[in-house]
Every structure is written in structure tokens, then in C-alpha cells.
C-alpha positions in Angstrom: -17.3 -4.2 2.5 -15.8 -4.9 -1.0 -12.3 -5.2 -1.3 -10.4 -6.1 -5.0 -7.0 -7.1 -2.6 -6.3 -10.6 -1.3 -4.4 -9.0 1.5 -7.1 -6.2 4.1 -6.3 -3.0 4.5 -3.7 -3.8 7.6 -1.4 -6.8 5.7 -0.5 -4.1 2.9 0.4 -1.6 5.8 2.7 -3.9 7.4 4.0 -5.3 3.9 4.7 -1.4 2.8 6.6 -1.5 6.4 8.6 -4.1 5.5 9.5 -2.7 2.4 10.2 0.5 3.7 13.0 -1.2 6.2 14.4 -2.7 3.3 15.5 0.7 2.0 12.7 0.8 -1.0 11.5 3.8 -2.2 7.8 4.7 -2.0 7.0 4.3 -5.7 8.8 1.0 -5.6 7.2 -0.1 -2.9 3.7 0.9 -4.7 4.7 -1.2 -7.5 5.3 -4.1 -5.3 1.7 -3.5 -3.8 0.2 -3.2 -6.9 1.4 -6.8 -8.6 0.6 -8.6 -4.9 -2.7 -6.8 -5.1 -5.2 -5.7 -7.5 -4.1 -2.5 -6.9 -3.3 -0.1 -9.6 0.1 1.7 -8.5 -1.7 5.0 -8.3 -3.4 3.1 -6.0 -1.0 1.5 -3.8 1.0 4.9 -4.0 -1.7 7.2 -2.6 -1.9 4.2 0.1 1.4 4.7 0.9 1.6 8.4 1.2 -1.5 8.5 3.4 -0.1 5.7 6.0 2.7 8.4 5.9 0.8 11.5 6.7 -2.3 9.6 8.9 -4.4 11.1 6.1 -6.8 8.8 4.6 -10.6 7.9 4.2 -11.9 4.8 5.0 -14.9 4.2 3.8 
């Protein structure tokens, strides 16, 4: 499995948690993601809207 994150799949989820608790709002939160990660902030966003909804592919 490739990954272009130093953090898997699960870290992000409970950092986007965290960051949620805080009172951030999702794109904040995506650009948090995305300058810890390699993300892009499309990226991390569509991350974040998916671990809201349950709707994601993992491939």
C-alpha cells in the first residue's frame, strides 16, 4: 500500500477528531491535515467529509 502521509489512514481520523472538539471548522481542519500531511486540502477535506458521512473508498 502506498501512502504520501507520515500519519495512516486512522492517526488523521483521530487528529481531525481532535480538531473537531476544539471547535474548528471542517476546512480548517483540512488545512491543518494538509500541512501535517502531504495532503493537498482538497484532499484532507474530502477525508473529512467522508469520516462524516461513513462514505469513503479504500482502496
Amino acid at each position: 500500500m502506498e501512502s504520501h502521509s507520515t500519519l495512516d489512514h486512522q492517526g488523521v481520523e483521530r487528529l481531525v477528531h481532535s480538531l473537531e472538539d476544539s471547535g474548528l471548522k471542517p476546512r480548517d481542519i483540512a488545512k491543518s491535515i494538509s500541512s501535517i500531511t502531504q495532503m493537498s486540502n482538497s484532499e484532507a477535506y474530502k477525508m473529512i467529509v467522508e469520516g462524516r458521512t461513513g462514505v469513503r473508498d479504500d482502496h
